[in-house]
DOSE-809483 format. One record per residue: residue in one letter; x, y, z of N, C-alpha, C, O in turn. Coordinates in steps of 0.02 Angstrom, whole numbers, plus 50000, padded with zeros to 5 digits. Atoms other than C-alpha are relative to their C-alpha. Example, Ala and Ser with C-alpha at 12.3 -4.5 7.8 and 13.67 -1.06 7.14 Angstrom:
// DOSE-809483
   rest    n_c1    n_c2    n_c3   ca_c1   ca_c2   ca_c3    c_c1    c_c2    c_c3    o_c1    o_c2    o_c3
      a   50045   49941   50000   50615   49775   50390   50045   50060   50000   50097   50059   50033
      s   49958   49941   49997   50684   49947   50357   49961   50055   50037   49986   50110   50045
This chain:
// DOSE-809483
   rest    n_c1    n_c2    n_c3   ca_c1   ca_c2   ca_c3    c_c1    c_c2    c_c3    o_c1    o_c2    o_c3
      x   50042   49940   50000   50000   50000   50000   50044   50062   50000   50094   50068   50035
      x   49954   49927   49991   50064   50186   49961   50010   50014   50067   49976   49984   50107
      x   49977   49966   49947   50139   50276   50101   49955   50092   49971   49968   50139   50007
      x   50010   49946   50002   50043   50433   50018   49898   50006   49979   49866   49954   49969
      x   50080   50020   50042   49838   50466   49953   49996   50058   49938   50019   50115   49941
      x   49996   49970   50086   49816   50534   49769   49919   50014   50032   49879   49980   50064
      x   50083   49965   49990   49653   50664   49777   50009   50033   49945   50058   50038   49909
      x   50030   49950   50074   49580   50768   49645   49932   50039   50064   49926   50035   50125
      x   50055   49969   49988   49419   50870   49666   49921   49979   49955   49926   49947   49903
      x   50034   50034   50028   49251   50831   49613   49987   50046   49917   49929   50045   49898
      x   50013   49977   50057   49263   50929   49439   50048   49952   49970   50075   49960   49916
      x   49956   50053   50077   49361   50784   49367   49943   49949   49967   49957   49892   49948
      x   50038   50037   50013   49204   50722   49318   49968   49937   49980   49918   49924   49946
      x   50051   50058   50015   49190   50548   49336   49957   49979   50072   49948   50012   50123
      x   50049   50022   49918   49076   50437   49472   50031   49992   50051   50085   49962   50051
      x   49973   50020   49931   49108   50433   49644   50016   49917   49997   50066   49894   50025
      x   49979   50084   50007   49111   50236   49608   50068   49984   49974   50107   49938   49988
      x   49902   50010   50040   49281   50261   49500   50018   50006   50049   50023   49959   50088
      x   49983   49980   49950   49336   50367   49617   50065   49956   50058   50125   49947   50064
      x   50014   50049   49957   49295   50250   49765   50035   49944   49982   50070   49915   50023
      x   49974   50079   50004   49349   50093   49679   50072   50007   49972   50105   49958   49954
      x   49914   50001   50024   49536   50176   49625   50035   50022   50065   50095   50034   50071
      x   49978   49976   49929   49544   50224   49810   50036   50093   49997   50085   50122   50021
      x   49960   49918   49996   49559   50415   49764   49945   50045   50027   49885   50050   50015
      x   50028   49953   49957   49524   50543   49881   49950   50074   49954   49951   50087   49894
      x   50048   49942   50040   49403   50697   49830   49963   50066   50050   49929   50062   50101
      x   50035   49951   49957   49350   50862   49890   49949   50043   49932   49953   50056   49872
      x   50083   49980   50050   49169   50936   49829   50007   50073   49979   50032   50108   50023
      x   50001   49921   50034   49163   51115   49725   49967   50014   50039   49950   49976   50084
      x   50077   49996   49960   49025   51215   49796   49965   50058   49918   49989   50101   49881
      x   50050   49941   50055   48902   51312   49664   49914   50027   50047   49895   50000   50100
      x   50045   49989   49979   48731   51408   49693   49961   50008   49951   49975   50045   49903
      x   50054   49981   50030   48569   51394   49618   49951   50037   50028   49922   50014   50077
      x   50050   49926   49987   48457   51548   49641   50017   50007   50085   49976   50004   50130
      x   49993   50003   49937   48553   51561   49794   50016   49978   50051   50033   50003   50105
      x   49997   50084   49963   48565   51398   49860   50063   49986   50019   50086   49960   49968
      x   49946   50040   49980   48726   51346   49940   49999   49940   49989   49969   49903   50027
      x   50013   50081   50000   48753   51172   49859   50064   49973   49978   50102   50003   49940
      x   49929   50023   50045   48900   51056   49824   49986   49968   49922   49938   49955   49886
      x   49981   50054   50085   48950   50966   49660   50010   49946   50025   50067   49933   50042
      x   49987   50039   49965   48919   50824   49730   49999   49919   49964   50004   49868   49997
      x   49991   50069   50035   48916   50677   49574   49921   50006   49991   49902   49959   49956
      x   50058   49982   50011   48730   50740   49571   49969   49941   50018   49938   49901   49984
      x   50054   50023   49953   48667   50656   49734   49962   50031   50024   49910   50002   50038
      x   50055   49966   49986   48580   50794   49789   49945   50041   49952   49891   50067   49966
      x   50039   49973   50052   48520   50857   49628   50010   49965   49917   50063   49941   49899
      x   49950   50041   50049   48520   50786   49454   50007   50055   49952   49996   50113   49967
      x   49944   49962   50038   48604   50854   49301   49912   50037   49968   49902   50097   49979
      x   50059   49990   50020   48410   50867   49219   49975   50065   50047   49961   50118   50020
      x   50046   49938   49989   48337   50987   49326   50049   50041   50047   50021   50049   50102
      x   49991   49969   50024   48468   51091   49346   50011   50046   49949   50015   50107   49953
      x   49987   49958   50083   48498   51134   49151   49923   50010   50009   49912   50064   49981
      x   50046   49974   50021   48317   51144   49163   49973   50051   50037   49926   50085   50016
      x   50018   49907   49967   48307   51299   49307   50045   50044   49981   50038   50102   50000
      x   49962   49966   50006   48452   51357   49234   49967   50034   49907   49993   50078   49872
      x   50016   49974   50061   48350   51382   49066   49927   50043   50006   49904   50085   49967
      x   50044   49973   49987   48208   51430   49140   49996   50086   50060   49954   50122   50087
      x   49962   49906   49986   48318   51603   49206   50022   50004   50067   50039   50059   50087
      x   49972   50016   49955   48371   51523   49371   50080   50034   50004   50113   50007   49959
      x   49944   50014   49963   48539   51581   49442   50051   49951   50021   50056   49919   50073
      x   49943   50039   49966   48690   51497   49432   50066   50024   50013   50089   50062   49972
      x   49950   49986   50032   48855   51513   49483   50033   49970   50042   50004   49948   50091
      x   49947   50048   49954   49005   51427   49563   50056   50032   50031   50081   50084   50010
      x   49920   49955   49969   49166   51463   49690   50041   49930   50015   50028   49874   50037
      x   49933   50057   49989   49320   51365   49696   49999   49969   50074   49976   50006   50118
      x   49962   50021   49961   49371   51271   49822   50029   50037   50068   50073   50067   50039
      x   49966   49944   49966   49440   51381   49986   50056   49977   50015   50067   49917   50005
      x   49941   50049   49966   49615   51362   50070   49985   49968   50046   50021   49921   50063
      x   50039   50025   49945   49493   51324   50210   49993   49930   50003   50023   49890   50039
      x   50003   50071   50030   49435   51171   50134   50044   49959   49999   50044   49909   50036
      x   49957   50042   50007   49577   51107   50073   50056   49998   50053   50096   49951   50053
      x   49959   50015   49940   49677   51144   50234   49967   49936   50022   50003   49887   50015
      x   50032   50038   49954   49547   51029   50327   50008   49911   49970   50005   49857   49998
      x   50005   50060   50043   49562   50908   50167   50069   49960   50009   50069   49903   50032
      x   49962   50009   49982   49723   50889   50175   50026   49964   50076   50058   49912   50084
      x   49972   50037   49956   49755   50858   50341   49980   49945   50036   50011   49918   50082
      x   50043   50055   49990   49632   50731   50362   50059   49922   49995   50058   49867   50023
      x   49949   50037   50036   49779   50643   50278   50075   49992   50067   50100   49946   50099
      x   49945   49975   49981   49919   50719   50359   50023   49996   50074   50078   50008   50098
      x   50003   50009   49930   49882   50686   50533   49994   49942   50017   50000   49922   50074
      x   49968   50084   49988   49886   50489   50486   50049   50003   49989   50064   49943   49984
      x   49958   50032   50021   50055   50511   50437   50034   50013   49937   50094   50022   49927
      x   49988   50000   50062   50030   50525   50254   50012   50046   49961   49997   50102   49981
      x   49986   49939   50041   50087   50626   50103   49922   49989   49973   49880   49945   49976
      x   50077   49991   50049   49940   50709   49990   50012   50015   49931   50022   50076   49932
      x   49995   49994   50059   49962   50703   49787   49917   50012   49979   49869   49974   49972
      x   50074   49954   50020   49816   50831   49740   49992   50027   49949   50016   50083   49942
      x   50025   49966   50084   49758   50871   49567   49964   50029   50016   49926   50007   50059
      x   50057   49945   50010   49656   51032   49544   49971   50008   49911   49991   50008   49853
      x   50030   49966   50079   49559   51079   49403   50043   50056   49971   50081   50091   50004
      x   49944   49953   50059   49648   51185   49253   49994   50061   50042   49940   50081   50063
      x   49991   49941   49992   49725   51344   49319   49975   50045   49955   49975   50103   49975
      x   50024   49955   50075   49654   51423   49141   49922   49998   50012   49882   50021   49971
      x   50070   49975   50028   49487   51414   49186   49972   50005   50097   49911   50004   50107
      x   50012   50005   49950   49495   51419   49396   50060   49999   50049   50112   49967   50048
      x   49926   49979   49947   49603   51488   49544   49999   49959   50053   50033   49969   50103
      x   49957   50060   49936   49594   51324   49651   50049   50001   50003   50070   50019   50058
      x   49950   50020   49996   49741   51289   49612   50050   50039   50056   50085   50017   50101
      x   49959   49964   49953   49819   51436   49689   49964   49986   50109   49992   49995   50163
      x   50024   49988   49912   49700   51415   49869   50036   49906   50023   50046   49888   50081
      x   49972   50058   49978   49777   51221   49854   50082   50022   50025   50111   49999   50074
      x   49947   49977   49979   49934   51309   49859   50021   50020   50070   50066   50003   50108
      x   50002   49952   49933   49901   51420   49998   49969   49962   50059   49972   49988   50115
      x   49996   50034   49940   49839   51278   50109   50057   49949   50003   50050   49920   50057
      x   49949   50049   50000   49991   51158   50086   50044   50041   50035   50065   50017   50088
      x   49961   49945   49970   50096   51322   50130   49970   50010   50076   50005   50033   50120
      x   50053   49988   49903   49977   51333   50309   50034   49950   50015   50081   49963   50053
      x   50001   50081   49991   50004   51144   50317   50078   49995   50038   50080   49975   50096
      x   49955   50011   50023   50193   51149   50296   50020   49989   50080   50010   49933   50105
      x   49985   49974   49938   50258   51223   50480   49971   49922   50029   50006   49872   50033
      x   50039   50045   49949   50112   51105   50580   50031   49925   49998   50046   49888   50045
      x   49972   50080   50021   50177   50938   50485   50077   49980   49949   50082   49949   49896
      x   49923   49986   50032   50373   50957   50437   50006   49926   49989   50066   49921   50002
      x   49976   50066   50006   50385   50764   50407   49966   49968   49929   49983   49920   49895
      x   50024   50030   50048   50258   50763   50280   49986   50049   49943   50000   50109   49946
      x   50003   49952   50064   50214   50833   50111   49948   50002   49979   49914   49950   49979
      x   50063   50002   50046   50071   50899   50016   50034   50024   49927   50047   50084   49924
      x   50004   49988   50074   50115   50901   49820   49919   50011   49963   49870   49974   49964
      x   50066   49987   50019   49982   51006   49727   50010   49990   49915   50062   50022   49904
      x   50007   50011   50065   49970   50966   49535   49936   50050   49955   49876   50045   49964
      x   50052   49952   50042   49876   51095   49418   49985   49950   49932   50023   49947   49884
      x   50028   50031   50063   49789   50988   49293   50001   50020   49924   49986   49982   49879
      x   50033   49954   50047   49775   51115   49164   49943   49948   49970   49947   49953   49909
      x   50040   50024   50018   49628   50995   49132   49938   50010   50033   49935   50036   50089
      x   50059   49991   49988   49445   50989   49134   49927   49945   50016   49920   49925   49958
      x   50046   50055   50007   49291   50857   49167   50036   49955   49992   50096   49960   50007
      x   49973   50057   49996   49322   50683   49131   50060   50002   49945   50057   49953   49908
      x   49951   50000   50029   49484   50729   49034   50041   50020   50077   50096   49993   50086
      x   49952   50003   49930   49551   50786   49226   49993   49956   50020   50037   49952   50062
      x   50037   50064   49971   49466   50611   49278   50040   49954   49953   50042   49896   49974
      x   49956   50042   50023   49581   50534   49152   50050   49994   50029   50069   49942   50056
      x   49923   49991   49974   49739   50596   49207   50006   49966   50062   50027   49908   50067
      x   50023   50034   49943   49705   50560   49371   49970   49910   50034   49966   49879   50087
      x   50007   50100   49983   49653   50361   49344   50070   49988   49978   50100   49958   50022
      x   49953   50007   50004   49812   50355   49259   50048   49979   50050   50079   49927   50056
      x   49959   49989   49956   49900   50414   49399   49990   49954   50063   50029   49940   50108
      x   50007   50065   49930   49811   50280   49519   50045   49952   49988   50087   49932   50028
      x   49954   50047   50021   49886   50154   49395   50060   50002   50027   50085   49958   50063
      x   49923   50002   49978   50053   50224   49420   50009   49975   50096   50040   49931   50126
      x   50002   50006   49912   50017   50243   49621   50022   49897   50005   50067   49870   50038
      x   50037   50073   49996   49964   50043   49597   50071   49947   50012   50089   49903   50051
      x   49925   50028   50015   50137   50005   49525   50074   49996   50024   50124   49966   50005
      x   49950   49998   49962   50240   50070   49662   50019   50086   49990   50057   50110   50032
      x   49989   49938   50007   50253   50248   49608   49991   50043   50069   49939   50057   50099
      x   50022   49934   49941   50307   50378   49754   49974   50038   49992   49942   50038   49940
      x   50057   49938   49986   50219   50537   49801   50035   50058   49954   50008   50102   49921
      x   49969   49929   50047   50349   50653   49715   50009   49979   49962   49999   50018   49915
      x   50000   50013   50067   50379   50556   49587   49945   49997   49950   49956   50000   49890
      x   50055   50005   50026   50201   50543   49540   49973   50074   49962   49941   50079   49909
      x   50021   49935   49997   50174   50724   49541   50036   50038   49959   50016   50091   49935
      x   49956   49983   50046   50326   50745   49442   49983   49979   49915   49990   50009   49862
      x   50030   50024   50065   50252   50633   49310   49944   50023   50003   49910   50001   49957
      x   50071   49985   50027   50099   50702   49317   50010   50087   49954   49983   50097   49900
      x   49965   49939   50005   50182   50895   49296   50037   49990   49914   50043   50038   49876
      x   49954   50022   50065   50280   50811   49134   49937   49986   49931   49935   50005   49872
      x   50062   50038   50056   50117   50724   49047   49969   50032   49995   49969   50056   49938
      x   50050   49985   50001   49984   50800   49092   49969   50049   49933   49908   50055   49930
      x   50034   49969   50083   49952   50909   48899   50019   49951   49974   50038   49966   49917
      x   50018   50045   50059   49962   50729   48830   49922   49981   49994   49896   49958   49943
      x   50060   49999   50019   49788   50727   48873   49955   50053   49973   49942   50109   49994
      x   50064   49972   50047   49656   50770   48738   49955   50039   50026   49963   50035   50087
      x   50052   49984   49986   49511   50864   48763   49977   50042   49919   50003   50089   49890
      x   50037   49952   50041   49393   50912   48624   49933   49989   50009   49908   49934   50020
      x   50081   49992   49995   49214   50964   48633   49942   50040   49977   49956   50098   49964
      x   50037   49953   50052   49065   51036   48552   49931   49994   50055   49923   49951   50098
      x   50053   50000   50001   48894   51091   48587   49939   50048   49973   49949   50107   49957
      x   50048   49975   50043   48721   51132   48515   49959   50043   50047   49902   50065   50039
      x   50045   49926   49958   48675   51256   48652   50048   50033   50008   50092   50005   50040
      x   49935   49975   49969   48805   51391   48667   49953   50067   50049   49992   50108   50073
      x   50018   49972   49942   48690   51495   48786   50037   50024   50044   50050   50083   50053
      x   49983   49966   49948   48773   51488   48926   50096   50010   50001   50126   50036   50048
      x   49954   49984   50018   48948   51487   48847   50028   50088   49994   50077   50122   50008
      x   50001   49912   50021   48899   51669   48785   49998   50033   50076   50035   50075   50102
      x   49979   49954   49954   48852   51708   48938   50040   49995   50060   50030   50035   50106
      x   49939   49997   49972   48995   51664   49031   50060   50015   49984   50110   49993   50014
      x   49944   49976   50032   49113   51748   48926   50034   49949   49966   50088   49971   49947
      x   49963   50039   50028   49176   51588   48845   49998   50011   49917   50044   49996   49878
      x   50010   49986   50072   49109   51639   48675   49962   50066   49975   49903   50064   49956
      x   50018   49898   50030   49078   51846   48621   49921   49960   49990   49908   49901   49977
      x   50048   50002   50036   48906   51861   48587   49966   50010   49914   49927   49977   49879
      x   49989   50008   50073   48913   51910   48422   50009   49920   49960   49964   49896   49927
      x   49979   50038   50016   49011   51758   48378   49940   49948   50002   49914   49935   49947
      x   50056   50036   49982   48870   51639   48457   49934   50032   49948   49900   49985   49929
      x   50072   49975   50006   48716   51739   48383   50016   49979   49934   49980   49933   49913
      x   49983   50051   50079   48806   51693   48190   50005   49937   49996   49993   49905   49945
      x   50007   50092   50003   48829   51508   48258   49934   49985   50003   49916   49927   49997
      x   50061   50023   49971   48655   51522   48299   49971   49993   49910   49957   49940   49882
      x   50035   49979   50077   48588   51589   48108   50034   49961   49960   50005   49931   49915
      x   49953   50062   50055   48734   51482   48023   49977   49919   50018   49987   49874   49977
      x   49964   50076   49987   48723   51315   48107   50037   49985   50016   50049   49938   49978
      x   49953   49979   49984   48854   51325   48180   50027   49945   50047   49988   49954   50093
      x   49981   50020   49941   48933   51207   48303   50065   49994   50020   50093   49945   49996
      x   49935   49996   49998   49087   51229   48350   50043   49934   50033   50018   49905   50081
      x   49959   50033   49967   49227   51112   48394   50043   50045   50052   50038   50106   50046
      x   49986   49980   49935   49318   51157   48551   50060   49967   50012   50076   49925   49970
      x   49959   50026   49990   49468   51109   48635   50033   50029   50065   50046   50087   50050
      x   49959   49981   49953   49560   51147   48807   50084   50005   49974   50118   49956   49959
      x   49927   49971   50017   49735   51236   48762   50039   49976   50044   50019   49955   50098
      x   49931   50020   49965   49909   51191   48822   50003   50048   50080   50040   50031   50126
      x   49994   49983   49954   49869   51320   48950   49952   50023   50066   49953   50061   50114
      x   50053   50022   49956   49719   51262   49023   49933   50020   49988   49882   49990   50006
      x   50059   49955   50029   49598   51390   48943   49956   49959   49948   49978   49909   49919
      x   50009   50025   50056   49483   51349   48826   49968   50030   49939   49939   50083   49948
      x   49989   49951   50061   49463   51402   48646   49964   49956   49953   49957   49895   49960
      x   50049   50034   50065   49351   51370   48473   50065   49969   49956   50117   50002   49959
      x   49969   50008   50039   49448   51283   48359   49996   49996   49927   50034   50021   49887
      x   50049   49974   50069   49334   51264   48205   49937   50017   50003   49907   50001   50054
      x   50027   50008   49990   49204   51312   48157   49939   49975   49932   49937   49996   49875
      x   50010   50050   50030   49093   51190   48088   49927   49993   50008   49899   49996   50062
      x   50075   49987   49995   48899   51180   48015   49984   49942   50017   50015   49891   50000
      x   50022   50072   49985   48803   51050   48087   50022   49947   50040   50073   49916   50025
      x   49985   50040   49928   48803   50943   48254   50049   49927   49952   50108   49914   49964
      x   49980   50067   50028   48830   50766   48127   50074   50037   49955   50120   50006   49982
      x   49949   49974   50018   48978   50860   48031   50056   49994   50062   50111   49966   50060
      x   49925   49988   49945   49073   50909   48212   49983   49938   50024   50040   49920   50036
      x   49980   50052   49974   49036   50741   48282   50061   49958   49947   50110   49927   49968
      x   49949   50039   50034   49129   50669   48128   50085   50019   50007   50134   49982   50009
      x   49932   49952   49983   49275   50805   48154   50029   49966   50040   50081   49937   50027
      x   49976   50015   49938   49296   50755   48315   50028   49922   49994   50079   49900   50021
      x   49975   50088   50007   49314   50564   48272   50070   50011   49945   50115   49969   49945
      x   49929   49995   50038   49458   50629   48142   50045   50031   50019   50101   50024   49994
      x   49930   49961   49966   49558   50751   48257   50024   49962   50046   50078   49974   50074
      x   49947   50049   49963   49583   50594   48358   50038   49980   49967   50098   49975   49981
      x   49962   50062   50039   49626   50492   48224   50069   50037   49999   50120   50009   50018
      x   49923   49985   49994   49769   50612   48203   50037   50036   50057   50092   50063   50047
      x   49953   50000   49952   49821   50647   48368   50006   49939   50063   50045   49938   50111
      x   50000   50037   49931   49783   50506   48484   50092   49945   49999   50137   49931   49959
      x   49902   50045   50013   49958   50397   48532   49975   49911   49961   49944   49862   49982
      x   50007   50060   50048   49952   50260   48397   49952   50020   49946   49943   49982   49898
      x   50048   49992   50048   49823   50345   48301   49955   49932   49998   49934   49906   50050
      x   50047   50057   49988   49718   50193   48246   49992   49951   50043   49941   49920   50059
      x   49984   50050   49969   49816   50087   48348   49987   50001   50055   49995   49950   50088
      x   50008   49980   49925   49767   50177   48513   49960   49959   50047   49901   49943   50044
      x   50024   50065   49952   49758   50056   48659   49972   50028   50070   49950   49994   50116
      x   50026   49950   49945   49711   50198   48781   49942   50008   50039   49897   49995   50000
      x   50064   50002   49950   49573   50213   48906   49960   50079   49940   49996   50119   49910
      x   50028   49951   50046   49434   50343   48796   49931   50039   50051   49872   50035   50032
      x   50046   49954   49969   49331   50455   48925   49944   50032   49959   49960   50036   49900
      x   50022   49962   50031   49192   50549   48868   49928   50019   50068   49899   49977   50101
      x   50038   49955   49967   49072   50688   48972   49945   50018   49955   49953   50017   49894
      x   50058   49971   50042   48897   50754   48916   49968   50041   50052   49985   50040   50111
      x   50059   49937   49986   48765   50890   48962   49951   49995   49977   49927   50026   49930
      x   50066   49998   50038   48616   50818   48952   49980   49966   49960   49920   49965   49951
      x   50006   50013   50087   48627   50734   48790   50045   49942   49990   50096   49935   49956
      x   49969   50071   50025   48661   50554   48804   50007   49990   49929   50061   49982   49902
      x   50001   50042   50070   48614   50502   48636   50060   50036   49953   50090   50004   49910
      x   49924   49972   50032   48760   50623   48568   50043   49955   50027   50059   49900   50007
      x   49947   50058   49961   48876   50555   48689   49997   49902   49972   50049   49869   49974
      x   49968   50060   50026   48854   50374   48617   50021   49995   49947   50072   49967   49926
      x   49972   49995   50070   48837   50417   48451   50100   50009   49991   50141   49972   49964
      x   49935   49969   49989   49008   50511   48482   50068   49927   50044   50129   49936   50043
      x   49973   50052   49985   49067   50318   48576   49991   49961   49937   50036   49934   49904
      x   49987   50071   50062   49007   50208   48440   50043   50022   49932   50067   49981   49893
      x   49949   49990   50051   49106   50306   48314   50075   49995   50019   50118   49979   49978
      x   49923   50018   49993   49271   50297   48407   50019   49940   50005   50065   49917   49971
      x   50008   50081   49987   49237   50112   48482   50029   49961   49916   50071   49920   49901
      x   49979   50032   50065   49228   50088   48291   50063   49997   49946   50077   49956   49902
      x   49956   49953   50051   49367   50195   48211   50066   49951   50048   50113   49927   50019
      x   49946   49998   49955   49478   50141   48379   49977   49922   50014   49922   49917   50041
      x   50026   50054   49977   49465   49941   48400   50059   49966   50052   50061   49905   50061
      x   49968   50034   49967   49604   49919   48519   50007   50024   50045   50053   50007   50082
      x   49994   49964   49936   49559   50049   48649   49979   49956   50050   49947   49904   50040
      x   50002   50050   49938   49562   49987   48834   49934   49988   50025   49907   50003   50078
      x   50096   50023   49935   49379   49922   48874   49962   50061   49963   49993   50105   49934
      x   50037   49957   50018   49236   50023   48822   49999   50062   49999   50023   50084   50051
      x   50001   49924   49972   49216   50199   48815   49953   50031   50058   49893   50017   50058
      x   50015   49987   49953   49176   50278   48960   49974   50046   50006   50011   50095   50005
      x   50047   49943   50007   49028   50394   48968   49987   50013   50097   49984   49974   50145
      x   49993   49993   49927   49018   50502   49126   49951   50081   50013   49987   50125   49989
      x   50029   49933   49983   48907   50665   49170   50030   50060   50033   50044   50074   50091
      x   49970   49926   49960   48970   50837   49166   49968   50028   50065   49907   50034   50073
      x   50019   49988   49936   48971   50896   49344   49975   50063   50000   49979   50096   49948
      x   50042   49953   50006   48858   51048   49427   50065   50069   49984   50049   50128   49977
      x   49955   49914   49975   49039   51177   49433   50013   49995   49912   50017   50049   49883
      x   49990   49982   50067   49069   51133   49242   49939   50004   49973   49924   50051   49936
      x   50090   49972   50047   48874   51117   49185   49989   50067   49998   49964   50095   49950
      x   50038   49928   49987   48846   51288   49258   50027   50051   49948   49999   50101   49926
      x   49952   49935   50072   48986   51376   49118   49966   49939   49931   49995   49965   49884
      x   50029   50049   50057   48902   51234   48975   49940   50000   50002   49917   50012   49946
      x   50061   50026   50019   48736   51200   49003   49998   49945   49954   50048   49918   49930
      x   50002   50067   50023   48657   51058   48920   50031   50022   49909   50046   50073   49878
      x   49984   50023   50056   48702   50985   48762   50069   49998   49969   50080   50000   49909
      x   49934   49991   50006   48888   50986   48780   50035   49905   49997   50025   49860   50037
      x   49953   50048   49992   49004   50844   48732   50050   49983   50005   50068   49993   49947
      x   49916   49996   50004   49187   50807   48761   50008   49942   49996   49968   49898   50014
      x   49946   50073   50017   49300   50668   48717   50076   50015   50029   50105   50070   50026
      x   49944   50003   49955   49452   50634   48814   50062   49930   49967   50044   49873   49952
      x   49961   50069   50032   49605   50515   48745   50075   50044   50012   50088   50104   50012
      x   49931   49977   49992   49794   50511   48777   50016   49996   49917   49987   49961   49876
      x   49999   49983   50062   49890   50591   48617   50059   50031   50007   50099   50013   50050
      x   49948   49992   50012   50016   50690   48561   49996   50075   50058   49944   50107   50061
      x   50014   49931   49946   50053   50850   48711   49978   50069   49941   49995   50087   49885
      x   50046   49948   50029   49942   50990   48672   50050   50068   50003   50071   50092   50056
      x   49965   49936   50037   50038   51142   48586   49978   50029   49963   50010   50076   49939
């Protein structure tokens, strides 16, 4: 058994059951609907459905990171058995956890001089941070120490993919992710854009492209040429939605098909309430290890 515990937060969007069954630790976002103090909690206290649907019906949303508060308390939950803490945060490019993970490891430091908290900035998002992060159990699994893990995670981590599209950009526009302008011509064109999380965590349009069945096909060909092996890719294949299963398989049975030597099925997982709230429904992403994002 490690001498350390590998955590993330719950915006790496897969189930508490992964989670749970890779033995990785997790601390909850918090967001508010019309007010509401609520966590991101894998949507046990609320489901993904009727949020996008008060959030369309002119509800209030909005989310706050993480505190150093939190993650002091999270942390030492750990730290007071003994153990080191290897902590992935969500992308610094789209959220300043990272820095309040900072600023509780730095509290931490003084109280527990024997042990360590390593914080890891994901620059990743949803179940593309939920990749990295099973990865990294693997490694844990294999004997991998606490700094070394963190070191490899610090090295890899823009080999994972992320691209994603969707047929509501609503609440994209109005979270500053996409000008209004820009959106109101995707709206009159057809428009759907492909998407992609940047090398520096942000995220950005990459084409743009008429018709939902057009960018699902895109998306099955910007793997083909970046995933590691291209056809040959033996890789675990994540994929997140908003809402909108029947995209999300469509968007599996074309890779399943294109990709016949990926590891086990593709893995469909529900965007959580701190990323739904900047997406809203009808969002899809695909997740796959590839060539580092530049």
């Amino acid at each position: 058994m490690a001498d350390y515990v590998l955590s993330c937060c719950s915006t790496a969007d897969v189930s508490r059951e992964l989670l749970d069954s890779r033995d990785i630790a997790y601390v909850l976002f918090n967001f508010e609907l019309d007010g509401e103090p609520r966590k991101d909690d894998f949507w046990e206290s609320l489901s993904q459905r009727e949020m996008f649907s008060r959030m369309l019906d002119g509800a209030s949303a909005r989310t706050s990171q993480v505190s150093a508060g939190e993650y002091e308390q999270h942390f030492e939950r750990f730290l007071s058995q003994g153990l080191d803490v290897v902590h992935v945060t969500l992308s610094s490019g789209i959220s300043a956890t990272y820095n309040s993970a900072c600023v509780a490891r730095d509290m931490l430091a003084e109280r527990y001089p024997d042990n360590h908290v390593y914080v890891v900035d994901s620059l990743a998002a949803s179940a593309g941070f939920g990749l990295l992060v099973d990865r990294m159990a693997d490694l844990r699994d294999e004997g991998m120490g606490a700094a070394e893990l963190a070191a490899w995670a610090d090295e890899h981590k823009r080999e994972v993919q992320h691209w994603f599209f969707s047929t509501d950009l609503t609440f994209f526009i109005r979270g500053g992710r996409i000008s209004k302008a820009a959106g109101m011509a995707a709206g009159v064109l057809r428009i759907c854009p492909l998407m992609w999380v940047a090398p520096d965590g942000s995220l950005e349009v990459k084409e743009k492209i008429r018709t939902k069945a057009k960018t699902i096909a895109r998306d099955v060909d910007v793997m083909e040429r970046l995933a590691a092996g291209g056809r040959d890719y033996d890789g675990k294949v994540f994929i997140s939605h908003a809402d909108c299963i029947d995209d999300a398989r469509e968007v599996a049975r074309r890779v399943e098909e294109r990709f016949p030597n990926i590891d086990g099925p593709v893995r469909i997982y529900e965007i959580g309430a701190t990323i739904g709230v900047h997406t809203g429904p009808g969002t899809v992403a695909l997740f796959y290890w590839g060539e580092p994002r530049a």
